[in-house]
C-alpha positions in Angstrom: 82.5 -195.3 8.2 82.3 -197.0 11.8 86.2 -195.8 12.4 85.5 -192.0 11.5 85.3 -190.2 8.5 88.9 -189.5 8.4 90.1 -193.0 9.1 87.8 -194.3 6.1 89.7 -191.5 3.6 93.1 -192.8 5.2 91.5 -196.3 3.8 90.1 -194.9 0.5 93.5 -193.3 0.0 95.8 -196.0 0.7 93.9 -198.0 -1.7 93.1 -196.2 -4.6 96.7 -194.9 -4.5 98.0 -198.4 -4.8 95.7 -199.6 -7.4 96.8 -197.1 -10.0 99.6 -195.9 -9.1 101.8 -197.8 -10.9 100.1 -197.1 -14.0 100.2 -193.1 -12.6 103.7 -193.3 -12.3 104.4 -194.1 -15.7 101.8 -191.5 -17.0 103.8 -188.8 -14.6 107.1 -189.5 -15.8 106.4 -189.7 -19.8 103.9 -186.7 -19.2 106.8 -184.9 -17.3 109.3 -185.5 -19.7 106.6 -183.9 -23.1 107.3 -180.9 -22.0 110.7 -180.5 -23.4 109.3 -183.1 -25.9 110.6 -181.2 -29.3 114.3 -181.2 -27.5 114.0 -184.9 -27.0 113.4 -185.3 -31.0 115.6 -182.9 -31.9 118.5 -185.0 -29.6 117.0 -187.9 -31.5 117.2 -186.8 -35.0 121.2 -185.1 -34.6 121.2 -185.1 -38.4 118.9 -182.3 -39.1 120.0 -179.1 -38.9 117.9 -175.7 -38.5 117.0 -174.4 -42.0 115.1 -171.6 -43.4 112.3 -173.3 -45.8 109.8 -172.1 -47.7 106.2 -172.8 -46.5 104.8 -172.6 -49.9 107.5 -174.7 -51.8 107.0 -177.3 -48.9 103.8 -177.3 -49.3 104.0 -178.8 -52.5 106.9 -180.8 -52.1 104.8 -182.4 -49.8 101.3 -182.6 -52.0 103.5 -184.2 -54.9 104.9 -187.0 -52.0 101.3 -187.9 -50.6 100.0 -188.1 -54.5 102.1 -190.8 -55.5 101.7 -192.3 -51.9 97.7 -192.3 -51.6 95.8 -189.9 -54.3 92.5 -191.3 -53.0 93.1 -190.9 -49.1 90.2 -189.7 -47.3 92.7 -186.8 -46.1 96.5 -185.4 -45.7 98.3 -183.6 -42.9 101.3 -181.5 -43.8 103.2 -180.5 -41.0 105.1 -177.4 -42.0 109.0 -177.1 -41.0 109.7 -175.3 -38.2 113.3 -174.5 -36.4 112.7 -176.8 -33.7 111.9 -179.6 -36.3 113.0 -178.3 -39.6 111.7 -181.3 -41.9 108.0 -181.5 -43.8 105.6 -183.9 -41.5 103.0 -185.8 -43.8 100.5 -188.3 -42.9 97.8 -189.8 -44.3 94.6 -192.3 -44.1 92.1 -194.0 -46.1 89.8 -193.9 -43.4 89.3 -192.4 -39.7 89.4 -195.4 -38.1 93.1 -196.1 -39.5 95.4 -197.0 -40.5 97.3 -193.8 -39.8 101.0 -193.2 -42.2 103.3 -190.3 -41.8 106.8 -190.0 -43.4 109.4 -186.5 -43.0 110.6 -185.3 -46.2 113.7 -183.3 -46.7 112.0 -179.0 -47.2 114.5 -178.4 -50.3 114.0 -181.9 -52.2 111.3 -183.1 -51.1 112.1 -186.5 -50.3 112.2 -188.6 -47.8 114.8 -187.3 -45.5 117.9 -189.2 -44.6 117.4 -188.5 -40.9 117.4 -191.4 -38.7 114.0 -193.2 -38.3 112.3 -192.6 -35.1 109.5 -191.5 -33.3 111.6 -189.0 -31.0 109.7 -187.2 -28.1 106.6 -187.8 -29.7 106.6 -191.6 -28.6 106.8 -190.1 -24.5 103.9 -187.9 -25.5 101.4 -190.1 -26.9 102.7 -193.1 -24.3 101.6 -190.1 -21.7 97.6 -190.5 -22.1 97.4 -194.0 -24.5 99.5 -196.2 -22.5 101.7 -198.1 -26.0 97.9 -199.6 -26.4 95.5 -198.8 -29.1 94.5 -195.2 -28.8 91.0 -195.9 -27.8 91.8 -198.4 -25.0 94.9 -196.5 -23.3 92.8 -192.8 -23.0 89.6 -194.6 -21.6 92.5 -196.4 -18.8 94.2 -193.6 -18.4 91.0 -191.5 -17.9 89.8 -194.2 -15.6 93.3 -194.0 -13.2 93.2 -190.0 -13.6 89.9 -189.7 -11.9 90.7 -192.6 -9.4 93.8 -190.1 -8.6 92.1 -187.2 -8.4 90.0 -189.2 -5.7 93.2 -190.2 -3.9 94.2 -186.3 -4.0 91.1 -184.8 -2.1 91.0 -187.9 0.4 94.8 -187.4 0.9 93.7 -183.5 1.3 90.9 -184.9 4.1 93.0 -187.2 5.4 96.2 -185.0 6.6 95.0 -182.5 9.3 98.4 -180.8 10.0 99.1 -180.7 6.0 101.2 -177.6 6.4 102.7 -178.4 9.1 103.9 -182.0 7.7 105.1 -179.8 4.7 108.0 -178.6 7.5 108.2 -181.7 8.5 110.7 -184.7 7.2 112.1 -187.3 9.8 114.0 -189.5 7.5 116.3 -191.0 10.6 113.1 -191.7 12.9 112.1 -194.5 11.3 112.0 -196.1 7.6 107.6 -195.6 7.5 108.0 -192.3 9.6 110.6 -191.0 6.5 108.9 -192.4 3.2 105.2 -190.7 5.2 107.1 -187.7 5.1 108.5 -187.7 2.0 105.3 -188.5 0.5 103.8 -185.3 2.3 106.5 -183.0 1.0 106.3 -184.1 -2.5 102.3 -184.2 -2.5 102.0 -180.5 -0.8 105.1 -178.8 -2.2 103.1 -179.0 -5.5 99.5 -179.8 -4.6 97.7 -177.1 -6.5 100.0 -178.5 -9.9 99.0 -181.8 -8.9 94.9 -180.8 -8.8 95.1 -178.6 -12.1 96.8 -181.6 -14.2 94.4 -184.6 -13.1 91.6 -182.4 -13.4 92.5 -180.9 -16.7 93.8 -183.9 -18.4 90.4 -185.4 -17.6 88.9 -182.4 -19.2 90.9 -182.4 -22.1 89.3 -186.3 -23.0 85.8 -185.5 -21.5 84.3 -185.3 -25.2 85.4 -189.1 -25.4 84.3 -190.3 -22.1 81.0 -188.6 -22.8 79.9 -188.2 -26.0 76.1 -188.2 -25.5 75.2 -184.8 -25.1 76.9 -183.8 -28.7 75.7 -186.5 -30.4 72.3 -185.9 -28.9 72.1 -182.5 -29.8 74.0 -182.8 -33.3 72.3 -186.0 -34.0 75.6 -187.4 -34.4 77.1 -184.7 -36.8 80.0 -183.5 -34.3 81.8 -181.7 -37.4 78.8 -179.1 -37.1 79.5 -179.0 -33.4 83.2 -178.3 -34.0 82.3 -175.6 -36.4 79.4 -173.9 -34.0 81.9 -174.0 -31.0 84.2 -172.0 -32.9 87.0 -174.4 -33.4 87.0 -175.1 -37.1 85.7 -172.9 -40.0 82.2 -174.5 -42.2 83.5 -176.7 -45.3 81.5 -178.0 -48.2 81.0 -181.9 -48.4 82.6 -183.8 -50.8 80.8 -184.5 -53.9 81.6 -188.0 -54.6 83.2 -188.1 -57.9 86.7 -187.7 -58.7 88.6 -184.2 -59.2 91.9 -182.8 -59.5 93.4 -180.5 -56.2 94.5 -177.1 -57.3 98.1 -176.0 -56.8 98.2 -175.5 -52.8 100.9 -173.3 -52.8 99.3 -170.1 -53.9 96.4 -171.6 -50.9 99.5 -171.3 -48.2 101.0 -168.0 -49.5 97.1 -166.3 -49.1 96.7 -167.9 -46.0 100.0 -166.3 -44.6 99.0 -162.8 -46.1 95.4 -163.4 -44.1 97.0 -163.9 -40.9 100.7 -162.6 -41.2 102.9 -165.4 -40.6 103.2 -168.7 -42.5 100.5 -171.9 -41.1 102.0 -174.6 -38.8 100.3 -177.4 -41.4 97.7 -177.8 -43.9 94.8 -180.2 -43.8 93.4 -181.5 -47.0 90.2 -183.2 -47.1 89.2 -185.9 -49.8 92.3 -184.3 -52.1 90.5 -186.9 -55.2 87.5 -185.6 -54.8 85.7 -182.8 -57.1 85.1 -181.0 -54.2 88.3 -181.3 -51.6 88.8 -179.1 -49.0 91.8 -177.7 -48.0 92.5 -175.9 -44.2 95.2 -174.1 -43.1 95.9 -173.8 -39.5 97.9 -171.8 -37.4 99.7 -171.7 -34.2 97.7 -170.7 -31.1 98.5 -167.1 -30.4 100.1 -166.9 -26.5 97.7 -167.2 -23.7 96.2 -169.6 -22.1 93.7 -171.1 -24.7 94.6 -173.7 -26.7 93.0 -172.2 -29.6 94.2 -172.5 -33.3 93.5 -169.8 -36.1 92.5 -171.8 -39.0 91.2 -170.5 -42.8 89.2 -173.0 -45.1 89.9 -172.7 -49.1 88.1 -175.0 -52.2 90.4 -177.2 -52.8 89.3 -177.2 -56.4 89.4 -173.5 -57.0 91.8 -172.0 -54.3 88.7 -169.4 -53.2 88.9 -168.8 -49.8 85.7 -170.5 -48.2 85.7 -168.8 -44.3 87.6 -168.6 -41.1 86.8 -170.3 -38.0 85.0 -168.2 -36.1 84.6 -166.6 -32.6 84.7 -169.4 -30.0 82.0 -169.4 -27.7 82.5 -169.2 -23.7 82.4 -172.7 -23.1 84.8 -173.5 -25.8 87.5 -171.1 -24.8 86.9 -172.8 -21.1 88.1 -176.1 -22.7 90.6 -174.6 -24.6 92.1 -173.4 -21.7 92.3 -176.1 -19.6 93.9 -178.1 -22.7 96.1 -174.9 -22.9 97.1 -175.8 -18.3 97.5 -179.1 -18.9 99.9 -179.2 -21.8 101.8 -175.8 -20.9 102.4 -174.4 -24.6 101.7 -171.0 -23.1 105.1 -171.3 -20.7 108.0 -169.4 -20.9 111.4 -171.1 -20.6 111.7 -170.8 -16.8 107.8 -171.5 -16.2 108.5 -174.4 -18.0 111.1 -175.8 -16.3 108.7 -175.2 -12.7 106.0 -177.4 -14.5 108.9 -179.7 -15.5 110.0 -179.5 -11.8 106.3 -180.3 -10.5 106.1 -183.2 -13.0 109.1 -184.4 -10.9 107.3 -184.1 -7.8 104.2 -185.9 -8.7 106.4 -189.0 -10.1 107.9 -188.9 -6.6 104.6 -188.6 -4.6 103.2 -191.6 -6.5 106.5 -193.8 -6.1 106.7 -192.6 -2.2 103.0 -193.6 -1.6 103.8 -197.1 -3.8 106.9 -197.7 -1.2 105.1 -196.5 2.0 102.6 -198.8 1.5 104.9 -201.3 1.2 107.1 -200.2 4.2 104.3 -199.8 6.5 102.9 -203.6 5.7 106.1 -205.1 6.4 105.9 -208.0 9.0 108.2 -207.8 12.2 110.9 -209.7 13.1 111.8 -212.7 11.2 108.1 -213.6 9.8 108.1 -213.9 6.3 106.0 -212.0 3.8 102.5 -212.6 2.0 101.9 -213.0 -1.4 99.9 -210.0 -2.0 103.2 -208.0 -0.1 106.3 -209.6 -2.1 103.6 -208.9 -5.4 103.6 -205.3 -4.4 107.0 -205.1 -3.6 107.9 -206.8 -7.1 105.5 -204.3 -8.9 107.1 -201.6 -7.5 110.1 -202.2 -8.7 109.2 -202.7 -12.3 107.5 -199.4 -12.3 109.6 -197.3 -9.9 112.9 -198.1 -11.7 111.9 -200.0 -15.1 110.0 -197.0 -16.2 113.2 -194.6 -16.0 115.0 -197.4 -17.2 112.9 -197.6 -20.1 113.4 -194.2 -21.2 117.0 -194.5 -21.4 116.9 -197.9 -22.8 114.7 -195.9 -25.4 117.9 -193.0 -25.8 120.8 -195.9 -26.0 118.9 -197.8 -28.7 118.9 -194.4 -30.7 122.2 -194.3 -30.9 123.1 -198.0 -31.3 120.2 -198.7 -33.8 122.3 -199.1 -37.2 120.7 -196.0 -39.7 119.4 -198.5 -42.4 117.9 -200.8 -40.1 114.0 -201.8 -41.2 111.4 -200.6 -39.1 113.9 -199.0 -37.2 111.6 -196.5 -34.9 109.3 -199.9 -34.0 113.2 -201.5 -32.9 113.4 -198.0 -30.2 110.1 -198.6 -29.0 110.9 -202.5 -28.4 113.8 -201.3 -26.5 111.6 -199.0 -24.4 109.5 -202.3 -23.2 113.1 -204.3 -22.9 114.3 -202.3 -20.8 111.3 -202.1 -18.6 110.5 -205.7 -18.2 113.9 -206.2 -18.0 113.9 -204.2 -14.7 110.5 -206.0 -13.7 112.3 -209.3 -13.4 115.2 -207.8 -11.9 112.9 -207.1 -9.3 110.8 -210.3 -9.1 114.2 -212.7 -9.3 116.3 -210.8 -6.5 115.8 -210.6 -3.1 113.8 -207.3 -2.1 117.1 -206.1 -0.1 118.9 -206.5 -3.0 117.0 -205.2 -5.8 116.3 -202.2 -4.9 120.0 -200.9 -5.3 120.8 -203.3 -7.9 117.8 -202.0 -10.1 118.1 -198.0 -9.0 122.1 -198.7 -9.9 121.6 -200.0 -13.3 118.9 -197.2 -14.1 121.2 -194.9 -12.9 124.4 -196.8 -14.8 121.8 -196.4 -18.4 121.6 -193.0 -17.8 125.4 -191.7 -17.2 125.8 -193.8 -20.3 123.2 -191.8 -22.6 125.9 -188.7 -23.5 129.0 -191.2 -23.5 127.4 -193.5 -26.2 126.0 -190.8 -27.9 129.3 -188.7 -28.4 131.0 -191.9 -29.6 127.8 -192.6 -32.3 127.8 -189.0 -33.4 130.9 -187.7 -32.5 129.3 -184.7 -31.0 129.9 -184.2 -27.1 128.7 -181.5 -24.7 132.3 -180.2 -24.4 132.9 -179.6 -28.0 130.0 -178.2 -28.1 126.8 -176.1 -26.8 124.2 -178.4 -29.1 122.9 -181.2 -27.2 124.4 -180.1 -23.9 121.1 -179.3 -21.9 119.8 -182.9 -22.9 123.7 -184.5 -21.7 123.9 -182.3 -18.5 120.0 -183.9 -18.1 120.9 -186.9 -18.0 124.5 -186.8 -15.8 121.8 -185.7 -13.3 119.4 -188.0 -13.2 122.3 -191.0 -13.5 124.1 -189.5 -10.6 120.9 -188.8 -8.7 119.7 -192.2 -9.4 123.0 -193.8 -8.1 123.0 -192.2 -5.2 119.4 -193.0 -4.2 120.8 -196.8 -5.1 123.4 -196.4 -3.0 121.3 -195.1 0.4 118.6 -198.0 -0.7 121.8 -200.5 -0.1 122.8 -198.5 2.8 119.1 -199.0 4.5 118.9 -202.6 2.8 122.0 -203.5 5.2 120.9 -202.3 8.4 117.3 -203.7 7.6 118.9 -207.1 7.4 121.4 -206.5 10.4 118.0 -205.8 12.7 116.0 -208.7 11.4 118.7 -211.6 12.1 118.6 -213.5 14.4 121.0 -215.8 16.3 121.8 -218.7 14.1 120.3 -216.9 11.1 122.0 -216.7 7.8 122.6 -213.8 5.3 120.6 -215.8 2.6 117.9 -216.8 5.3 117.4 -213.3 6.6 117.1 -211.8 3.0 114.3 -214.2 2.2 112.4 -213.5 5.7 
């Protein structure tokens, strides 16, 4: 604090910025791309059609499936069908703690569906908050680089005096650290308040797993009593311990829909081999801000209704709502594409500060650079382009993936890493001047390729058609954006080099210095 207050939040903000930022950036751009999550499976998945299905005859389509799969599961999910993914979702466990299964049955048959095997948007929206790692470990690091971001937020908010002003402000030609600073600014303030309301409520929305003690202390470790006090789940009787045969659940779903008016989103079934199982049906949030669903409990034995959840209490509708912020189900098509469009500019305001912080280290002259710069540099890279790169690796191997293959959604996800470490040793085995084009260029090459190979898979194409053309006009855009910004990086790589030769110096030598 000897330099000032403000200096010292210039420092804290450089810092804890660069320490998670690259793990931010990939957060941003998977978050950013959930919100038109259901498109990206339905692009994923071009062999389903929309189809009207009956909730109650899926229903037990989908309690004959899980029988024969796991009669004695500690529970079942069924994921009613829905236009925007008309297939039956079921998964099941033998335990909490995992393993977790899930198949997608076809609504008329009931079998498995012939649909191509993948994990579709829903990959992007868990990799959002768990990081590809197992679920406990990725939410505790991305909680920890949330908070350290919403520390680099309010010192960046200290640290910026003329913060409007620099909002006006972008001097790209002055200098190469005087046009990344004010890119950074205009990214950062253009959607500041978005920027504050998703750290803060994504740290919300996992603050009952970052700290536990309170419920467990009060509820001496029964947090299903909690759940039910708060209002978020209706009471159900404990399993008796002996086995017993599930009634018929589709006269359960059809009074369910009567009770509410409108068919359930899924059905949970708990302990369906026990004498006593229970069997919940919940329904979609009603619009608003809370993230708050309507669910009815039934005996699974008899088919009597048991209770609704009931009222939720202040502090539960408070949560609710700032799940209901951060994942935007309440938005409209053209609020959605603003939070879409925000999500953009947070992924730019982290990859700005990750180059700026670079840019403004950079020796002078002909001295060559540290260690800790070149390992910066090299990390940037890998995150700034692999991670786009790894989304449209992720697209391509859709396509290319033969139908039948084995494990063929784990195969998508390999590609998805590919790709991006693919990118990461672009970056560490070319010259700084060099890879940033060369990487941004092949990122952007992936891209334009996405509708071309998928028209020649599917034989579907966004001029024969109006299906898929959102998702191909989506990605024209970000290949064509992407090649351009590869082209300036060559552009500014060139002149870079021009001013840092010197007499005698060659190409090769002044790339390395």
């Amino acid at each position: 604090m000897r330099q000032g207050f403000r200096t010292s939040m210039a420092w804290l903000h450089a810092w804890s910025g660069l320490v998670v930022g690259w793990i931010l950036f990939a957060v941003f751009v998977t978050g950013t791309a959930s919100y038109y999550r259901a498109e990206i499976s339905q692009w994923m998945r071009p062999e389903l059609r929309a189809v009207q299905a009956d909730p109650v005859r899926s229903a037990e389509h989908a309690v004959a499936f899980l029988k024969t799969r796991m009669p004695d599961a500690a529970g079942w999910y069924i994921e009613l069908p829905k236009p925007e993914k008309p297939v039956i979702g079921v998964h099941w466990w033998k335990s909490l703690e995992g393993p977790f299964h899930q198949a997608l049955l076809d609504p008329e048959t009931g079998a498995p569906t012939a649909a191509r095997d993948t994990k579709g948007g829903d990959f992007l929206y868990r990799f959002h908050f768990e990081l590809g790692m197992p679920p406990m470990l990725g939410r505790y690091l991305v909680g920890a680089c949330a908070l350290v971001m919403l520390v680099a937020l309010v010192s960046g908010i200290v640290t910026h005096r003329r913060i409007f002003a620099d909002f006006f402000t972008f001097r790209r030609d002055r200098s190469a650290q005087r046009g990344w600073l004010d890119a950074h600014n205009v990214t950062g303030v253009l959607a500041l308040p978005f920027h504050l309301m998703i750290t803060y409520t994504g740290l919300v929305t996992l603050a009952p797993m970052y700290m536990p003690w309170g419920v467990q202390t009060a509820y001496k470790g029964d947090q299903i009593r909690f759940y039910v006090e708060a209002g978020m789940m209706p009471e159900m009787a404990a399993p008796l311990g002996r086995p017993g045969t599930l009634a018929p659940v589709g006269p359960i779903v059809a009074a369910a829909a009567a009770r509410i008016g409108e068919a359930p989103e899924g059905i949970s079934i708990y302990s369906p081999g026990d004498a006593r199982p229970a069997v919940v049906a919940i329904f979609e949030e009603p619009h608003g801000l809370a993230h708050l669903h309507p669910q009815i409990a039934f005996d699974g034995a008899t088919g009597a209704m048991l209770g609704e959840a009931g009222t939720a209490k202040a502090a539960t509708v408070t949560s609710a709502v700032m799940v209901g912020l951060h994942e935007g189900h309440f938005a409209g098509p053209v609020l959605r594409a603003l939070f879409f469009l925000c999500g953009v500019m947070g992924a730019a305001t982290v990859a700005t500060g990750l180059v700026l912080w670079t840019v403004a280290r950079a020796p002078k002259g002909a001295q060559a650079a540290g260690f800790g710069l070149r390992l910066v540099r090299v990390l940037n890279i890998g995150a700034v382009a692999g991670m786009p790169a790894a989304i449209a690796g992720y697209f391509l191997a859709n396509r290319l993936l033969p139908l039948g293959l084995a494990d063929r959604a784990q195969w998508e996800v390999g590609a998805f890493f590919g790709f991006w470490i693919l990118l990461a040793l672009l970056g560490a085995l070319r010259p700084a001047m060099r890879a940033w084009p060369e990487a941004l260029g092949l990122t952007g090459a992936l891209y334009l390729a996405v509708p071309v190979v998928s028209a020649l898979a599917t034989g579907e194409h966004a001029l024969a058609g109006t299906r898929f053309l959102g998702f191909d006009l989506a990605m024209l855009a970000l290949g064509a954006g992407l090649i351009l910004a590869a082209r300036k990086a060559a552009r500014r790589g060139a002149s870079a080099l021009n001013s840092r030769r010197i007499p005698g110096m060659t190409g090769e030598e002044a790339l390395r210095a």
